[in-house]
Phi, psi and omega in degrees: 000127181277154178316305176296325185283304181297331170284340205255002166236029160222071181278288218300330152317294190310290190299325151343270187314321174295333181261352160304264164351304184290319135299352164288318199261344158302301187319304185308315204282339178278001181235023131321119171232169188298099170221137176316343178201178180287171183262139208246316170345106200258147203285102210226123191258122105341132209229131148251150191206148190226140155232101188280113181102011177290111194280170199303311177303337197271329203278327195261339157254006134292353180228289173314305163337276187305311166308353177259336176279342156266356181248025163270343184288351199289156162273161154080020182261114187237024170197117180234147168212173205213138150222178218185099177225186189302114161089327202231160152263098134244148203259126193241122200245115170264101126332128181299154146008287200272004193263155184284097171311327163323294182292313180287007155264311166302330179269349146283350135330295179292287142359304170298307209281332167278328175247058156307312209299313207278353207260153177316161163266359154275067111292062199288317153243128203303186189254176203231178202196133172219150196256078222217124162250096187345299157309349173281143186256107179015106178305284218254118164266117157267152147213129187273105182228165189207124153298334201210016149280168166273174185278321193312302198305322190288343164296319168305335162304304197309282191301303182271358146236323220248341160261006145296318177278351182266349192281335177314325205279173206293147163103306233246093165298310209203114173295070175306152161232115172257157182052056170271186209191075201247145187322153179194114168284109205255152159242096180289079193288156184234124189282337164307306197277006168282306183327303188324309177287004186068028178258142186235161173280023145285321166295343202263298178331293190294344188270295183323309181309308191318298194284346210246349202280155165231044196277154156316158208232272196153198197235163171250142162257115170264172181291323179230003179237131168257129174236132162287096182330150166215127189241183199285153163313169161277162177293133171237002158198171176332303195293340178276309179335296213284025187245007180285155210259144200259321180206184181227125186280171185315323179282028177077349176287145156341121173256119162281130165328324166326307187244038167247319196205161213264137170259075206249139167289130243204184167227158175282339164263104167255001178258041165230131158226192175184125152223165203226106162052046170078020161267126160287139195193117176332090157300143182209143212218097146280128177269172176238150167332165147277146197068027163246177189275124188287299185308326219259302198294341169304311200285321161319294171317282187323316168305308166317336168315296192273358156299329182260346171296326166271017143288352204245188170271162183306313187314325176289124187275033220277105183227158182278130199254329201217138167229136133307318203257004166292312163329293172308307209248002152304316177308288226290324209279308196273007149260341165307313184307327191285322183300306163330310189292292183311316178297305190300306199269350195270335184285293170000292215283337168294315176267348149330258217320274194306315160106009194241055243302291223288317185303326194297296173301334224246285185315331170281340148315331199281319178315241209320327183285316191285311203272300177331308195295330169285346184291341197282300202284350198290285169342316187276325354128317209121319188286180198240156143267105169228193209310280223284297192315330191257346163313308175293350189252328187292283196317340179285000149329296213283349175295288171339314190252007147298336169284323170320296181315313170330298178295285134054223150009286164324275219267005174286312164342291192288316160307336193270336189267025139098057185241138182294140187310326161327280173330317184300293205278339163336274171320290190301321187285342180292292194261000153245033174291348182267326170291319188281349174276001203255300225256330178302306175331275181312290212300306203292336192288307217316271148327002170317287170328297175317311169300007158223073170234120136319151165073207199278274181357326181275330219244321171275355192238330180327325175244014154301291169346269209290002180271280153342289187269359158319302205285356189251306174292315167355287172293327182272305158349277173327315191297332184277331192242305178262003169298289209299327166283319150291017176263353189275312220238344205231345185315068178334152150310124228281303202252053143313292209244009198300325164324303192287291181303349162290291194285008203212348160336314207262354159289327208296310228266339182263006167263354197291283203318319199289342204284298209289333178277004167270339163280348173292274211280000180251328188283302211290327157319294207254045161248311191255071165310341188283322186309298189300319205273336172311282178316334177276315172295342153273001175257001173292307168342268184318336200257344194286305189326294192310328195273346175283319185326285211309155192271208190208112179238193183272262183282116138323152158309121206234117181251110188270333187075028144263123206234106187274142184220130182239113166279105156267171199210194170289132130032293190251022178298154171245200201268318171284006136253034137283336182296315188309304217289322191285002174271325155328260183347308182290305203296344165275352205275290174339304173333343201270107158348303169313320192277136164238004168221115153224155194221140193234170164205137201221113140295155174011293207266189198300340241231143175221155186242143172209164193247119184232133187249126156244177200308176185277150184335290193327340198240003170203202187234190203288189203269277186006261209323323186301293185306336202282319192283327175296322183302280181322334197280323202281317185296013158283327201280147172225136185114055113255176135237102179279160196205125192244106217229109197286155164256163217234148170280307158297107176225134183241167189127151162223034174268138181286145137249181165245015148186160211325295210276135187236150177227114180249148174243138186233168175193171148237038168206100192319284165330329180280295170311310185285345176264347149294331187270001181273317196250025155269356200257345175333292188304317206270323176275019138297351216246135168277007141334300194260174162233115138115023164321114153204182146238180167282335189302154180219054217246010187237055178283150185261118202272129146281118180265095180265147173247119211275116124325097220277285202311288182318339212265328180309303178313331186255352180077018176259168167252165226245347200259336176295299198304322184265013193279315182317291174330283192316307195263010149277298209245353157298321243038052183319130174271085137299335167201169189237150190220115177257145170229192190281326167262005195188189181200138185235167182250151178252137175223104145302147173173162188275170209269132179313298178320346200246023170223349180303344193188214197257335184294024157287341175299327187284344200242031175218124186252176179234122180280124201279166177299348195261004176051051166251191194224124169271144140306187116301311157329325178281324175255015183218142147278103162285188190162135215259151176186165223269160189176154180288140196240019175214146145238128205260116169252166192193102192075030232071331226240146149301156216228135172243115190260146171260125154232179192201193173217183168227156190290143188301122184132311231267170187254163175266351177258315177303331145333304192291309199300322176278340177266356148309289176312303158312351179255340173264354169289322203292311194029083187300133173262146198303336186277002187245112176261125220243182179130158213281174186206144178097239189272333192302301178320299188301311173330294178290339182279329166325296197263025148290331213238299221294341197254318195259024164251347161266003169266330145325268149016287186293310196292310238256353188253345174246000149277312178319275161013270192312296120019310203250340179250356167056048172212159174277333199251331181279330147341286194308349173267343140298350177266307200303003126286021177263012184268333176253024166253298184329281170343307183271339183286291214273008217231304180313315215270286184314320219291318213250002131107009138329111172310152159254091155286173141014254147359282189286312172293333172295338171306297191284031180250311190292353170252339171311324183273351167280303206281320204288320153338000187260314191278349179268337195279315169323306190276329184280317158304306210261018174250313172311331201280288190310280207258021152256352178248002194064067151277127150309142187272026169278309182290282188335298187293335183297317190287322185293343176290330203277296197261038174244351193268344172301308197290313159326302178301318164299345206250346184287316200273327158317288205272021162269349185246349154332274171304351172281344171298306211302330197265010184269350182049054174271133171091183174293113143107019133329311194324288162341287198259044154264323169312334179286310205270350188264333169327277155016286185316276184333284175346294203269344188262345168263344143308298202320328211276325190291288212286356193277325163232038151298294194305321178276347166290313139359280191308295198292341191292311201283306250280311186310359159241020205275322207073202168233027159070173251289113165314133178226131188288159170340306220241075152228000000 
């Protein structure tokens, strides 16, 4: 007794079990959550370190150094890079694939705890570690505004509520806060008037720390009391400060801080700023964990809002300005809608055929039982509903109900030659239970291979893969068991149904007509068999030209209606007129219809960032077109270079750029590196190919270099550690004290008065005290002098580093990319020392395409062994493999038509057409190996017969999964781009196979069959 057979005397087992499934995956499906991809994420640390008024060179070798030299002993660590720019480090620590981010925080930690001892002692705070990837761009944007608060209050909001509480919630790395503007008591010293008094600003330093302390006194003890010391408070703003008295001049009078330097309440950043669609405002920008969910962390955050908006005063605004997660769940809404679509067409194409409503249900039942039922095990599994997971649900429509048709087919067969509906599904379920186990088998083999593709790539298909085949096994499960009880028990009568068989009369007749020309057109394939096999052998041909032609991309461009946008500007710029060029930039950008949000932050440096939301799909046209008119708007201003880098839901990496795609070059002879990436990045912006050509080097900041005479300084009695102590606290903004409240802590900040710094003759008004408690100039023992100097330095493994990044011309590929920096780099003739490779997307790309010929070639060897195994011949595989060349063909012809890159994507596609097309040559060859040799047939009559009454259920089960994949490939809705390269592969594939393979295959079968053997040794008594 066979599975169908045992069910088909147990329907109430059978239905049970079917509606189990079927309410296991309702259940299952609300407790799914939502994300654009799977989680991909490779385990990735950010590292920071700050020295303030520290030039870029001092930050990358006393601080990036050493620390890169201890996180280099950690395991499982594959990528360390730096950047080391005025005051600040930061170190991007990439992990392998399989290491535990938990754990490998802690040995960065450990690491941090080793190299204090090697880090400066003006480092007053130690560096820090988030578990965070930089290179990611903020799910959630806030801004925070007041008509009638200051920005210091609303920082305060910003810092002590509102980013303390989001950072608690699940999901949530890391809170920024841009353009803050946090309390500060600043001290403007006037270097005259310390001189007069014989004062250097190391007194003035030492007096502030002093006057200031909050160290513990201690407690008095009594026989029966304790009393706890109290000393005067601490200073909490500019009027107490400017009245402390700092030194006592010779007559004994007081010198008050006041009247050497103006005191003021201040903010501690003034080189920060941040606006939200040209209004100034507090920003707070959230990152998520790496491997957390963007929707579910989104959703958090938004629950978190109006708790802290009734916490603030009515005046404070506070709104969510940018969501990441609208995008994601526009996607997610318009494939459901495509599942939708696709379930419709796929039932149509059921009921054409059959012709019957009741006939119609009994395979459409298998569709809600097979797709729930796979949603129930996706739940147990893990998975998320995003892009790839509902991509794999869609096409498994049209997959899911082939095995039905089949069983199906089959036993109406039988019923129609007037054998009783019992009987029918015996007998029908008897003799194809080996094809569907054949054709179930073959498809799930299809995908074996994904599961060991490396890296991120491997990680993003693990669940397609595994989706597609739940739902195929599913399908065959069903197929095997309530297809046949319900065909047995529920199969209406013919004259029943005379509406339906009326109304479906003029389909009967014109497949009757394709039926008899097809059989016209199958005797003449197998009279001029040398011809058939001449096409066939020409579409092997045809798929190798197409597959060089065709360009080589990763990802499609993905429209998110999100865009990061980088101003850069010279070098030696200062911040108010950076401030000026970004206020240009916003107000041309804005001018654009399209935009509906844009929010800049503009820091210190030459380089500023802005954030751009646009308007919803309906209201503009597509992102390309968007980026191309912005680019021409922005090339008016002048003294910036805007670099416009749409953001990707895939982003791999963890180096920040200003546009997608990365090439980094390393050397450790520095002069060499930068004048190989000046005149590679030359070539590329000649080439119309690229975009957005730039890098991180930064080398032409403009330096006052002093040169200290080492003899004068000995001679004079100074120290060589006073001078640059002098210095830091004229011109760092050097943190002399710190002022604690109950809820926070603020900084005392030295410096000299803004007049007293615009140029170099500020070195003259700053002395130093000698051993003799005399007052040096500093001019008598150091000379300056201006020169060109880094004003960011870049690592990369160690090595200084130049990373390029670039974009691409709306058309161009990432392989013709590639093709071209390979030539330039050999124009170049590149010196051995200098080491070059992709980084990011670039990276996975090129690692892709190593992978892409041996996971179809995995594929094939794992279906002609399964194949081989179950029909027990070396040779009739290969007669079933022989039509995937005319699939390739048409996938990739599809691809070239529509004017399409071979992503990815596009490749999981034609690997998802071997396991459809090949179900054409097994349901022919299972018949006609069945014909031979349990029926004596010749094998000529055998493949004949098996096509003709093999060609309904082909036709049916091709064109189901052809209206699977046909929503997909109309490219509708958010986040088509994806998954349109798939569905026209798909498309492509199955409609220039079908016509090829229906007299590929019997010719073949017969060329092959005479070496074939005679399949399963059978014994005497068999």
């Amino acid at each position: 007794m066979n599975l169908s057979e045992l069910c088909i005397r147990r329907p109430v087992m059978t239905v049970l079990l079917s509606a189990s499934a079927v309410v296991a995956g309702i259940i299952a499906y609300g407790g799914l959550s939502i994300a654009a991809l799977p989680s991909y994420d490779s385990p990735t640390i950010s590292v920071t370190a700050a020295l303030p008024g520290a030039s870029p060179e001092t930050m990358a070798s006393s601080v990036a150094t050493p620390l890169e030299r201890q996180f280099s002993m950690i395991s499982g660590l594959s990528v360390i890079s730096s950047t080391s720019t005025l005051g600040n480090t930061a170190i991007t620590l990439e992990f392998d694939q399989d290491r535990d981010i938990d754990s490998a925080s802690i040995d960065v930690q450990a690491a941090l705890l080793r190299a204090e001892r090697s880090l400066p002692m003006e480092m007053t705070i130690p560096p820090s570690y988030r578990k965070i990837n930089p290179a990611d761009s903020p799910i959630v944007f806030l801004a925070l505004t007041s008509p009638s608060m200051s920005l210091s209050e609303l920082n305060s909001f910003a810092e002590d509520l509102i980013a303390p509480t989001l950072s608690t919630l699940t999901g949530v790395a890391q809170v920024q806060i841009n353009g803050q503007k946090k309390y500060a008591v600043r001290v403007r010293v006037n270097p005259e008037a310390l001189a007069v008094r014989n004062l250097t600003l190391d007194d003035i330093a030492a007096a502030l720390s002093t006057a200031n302390a909050n160290s513990p006194i201690g407690t008095l003890e009594g026989p029966r009391q304790t009393l706890t010391i109290q000393a005067n408070r601490q200073l909490s703003d500019a009027a107490a400060f400017a009245k402390l008295i700092v030194a006592t001049s010779p007559s004994g009078n007081p010198v008050r801080l006041s009247e050497v330097a103006q005191v003021e309440d201040s903010i501690q950043s003034l080189k920060t700023a941040s606006w939200v669609n040209g209004e100034r405002a507090i920003t707070l920008s959230v990152q998520r964990q790496p491997g957390a969910n963007t929707v579910s962390t989104v959703d958090a955050v938004k629950a978190a809002i109006p708790g802290l908006v009734a916490q603030m005063p009515s005046s404070v605004q506070l709104r969510l300005t940018s969501d990441r997660s609208v995008s994601i769940r526009d996607s997610i809404h318009d494939v459901q809608v495509t599942l939708g679509i696709t379930i419709i067409l796929v039932l149509l194409v059921i009921f054409l055929f059959l012709r019957k409503a009741s006939a119609t249900l009994i395979p459409a039942l298998s569709l809600p039982i097979s797709l729930l039922g796979t949603v129930a095990l996706m739940r147990v599994l893990g998975y998320s509903l995003d892009n790839i997971s509902l991509l794999a649900i869609t096409l498994a429509v049209g997959l899911v109900v082939d095995d039905a048709i089949v069983m199906l087919e089959n036993i109406v067969r039988h019923i129609e030659r007037g054998m009783p509906p019992l009987q029918a599904a015996l007998q029908g379920s008897k003799e194809v239970s080996f094809t569907i186990i054949s054709i179930s088998l073959s498809l799930v083999a299809v995908f074996i291979p994904i599961f060991f593709m490396p890296g991120v790539i491997g990680l993003l298909f693990h669940e397609f893969a595994a989706v597609v085949g739940i739902a195929v096994l599913m399908s065959a499960v069903v197929s095997l068991t309530l297809v046949p009880v319900m065909t047995s028990r529920y199969l209406a009568p013919q004259e029943t149904e005379s509406f339906s068989l009326k109304w479906t009369e003029w389909f009967e007749r014109g497949f009757a007509h394709l039926l008899a020309a097809y059989e016209r057109v199958l005797d003449r394939a197998l009279i001029h068999h040398r011809l058939v096999l001449g096409i066939a052998f020409g579409t092997f041909i045809a798929t190798g030209i197409l597959f060089m032609v065709l360009p080589k991309g990763f990802f499609p461009n993905e429209d998110i209606g999100q865009a990061l946008i980088t101003v850069d500007a010279v070098e030696d710029i200062s911040f108010p007129a950076m401030t000026e060029l970004l206020q240009r930039t916003d107000a041309v950008i804005r001018t654009n219809p399209s935009v509906d949000t844009l929010i800049v932050y503009a820091s210190e440096s030459n380089s500023a960032r802005l954030f751009m939301t646009l308007k919803p799909r309906s209201e503009r046209p597509p992102m390309d077109k968007i980026m191309e008119d912005l680019r021409r708007d922005v090339r008016t201003i002048p003294g910036v270079n805007v670099f416009i880098n749409p953001i990707q839901n895939l982003r791999l990496g963890g180096r920040t750029s200003k546009s997608r795609y990365q090439y980094v070059m390393r050397s450790v002879r520095a002069e060499e590196l930068r004048s190989a990436a000046d005149g590679l990045m030359a070539r590329m912006r000649k080439d119309a190919i690229f975009r957005d050509v730039t890098s991180d080097s930064q080398l032409k900041g403009l330096q006052a270099r002093l040169t200290i005479d080492r003899d004068k300084v000995n001679l004079l009695g100074v120290q060589m550690g006073d001078i640059r102590s002098a210095l830091y606290s004229a011109f760092g903004e050097r943190q002399v004290s710190t002022i604690y409240t109950s809820s926070d802590s603020y900084q005392v900040i030295l410096q000299v008065a803004a007049e007293h710094q615009y140029d170099e003759r500020a070195f003259n008004k700053i002395y130093l005290r000698s051993r003799n408690d005399a007052l040096v100039p500093l001019s008598s023992v150091a000379t300056v002098e201006r020169e060109v100097g880094p004003i960011a330095i870049n690592h990369a493994g160690q090595l200084e580093a130049v990373t390029i990044s670039f974009n691409l011309a709306p058309g161009a590929a990432l392989g013709d990319a590639s093709v071209h920096l390979d030539q330039f780099k050999q124009e170049l003739n590149l010196p051995a020392s200098i080491l070059t490779s992709y980084a990011g997307d670039a990276a996975a790309f090129q690692s892709s395409q190593a992978s892409q010929v041996i996971l179809i070639v995995a594929a094939l060897l794992v279906i002609y062994v399964l194949l081989g195994v179950l029909y027990e011949s070396y040779i009739h595989p290969l007669t079933i493999l022989s039509g995937l060349p005319s699939a390739a063909v048409g996938a990739l012809a599809m691809l070239w038509l529509f004017n399409l890159e071979l992503s990815i994507i596009a490749m999981i596609g034609i690997l998802m057409l071997i396991g459809i097309v090949k179900k054409n040559a097994i349901m022919m060859i299972d018949f006609a190996l069945d014909a031979q040799r349990n029926e004596a047939m010749a094998p000529r009559e055998a493949i004949r017969t098996a096509c003709l009454l093999r060609f309904r259920p082909i036709m049916m089960t091709t064109l189901a999964a052809l209206m699977g994949a046909l929503p997909i490939a109309l490219g509708l809705g958010a986040g088509a781009e994806l998954r349109q390269p798939l569905g026209l592969a798909v498309v492509g594939g199955l409609l220039f196979s079908q016509v090829i393979t229906l007299f590929i295959t019997p010719v073949i079968y017969l060329y092959l069959d005479r070496y074939s053997g005679s399949g399963p040794l059978k014994l005497e008594h068999d």
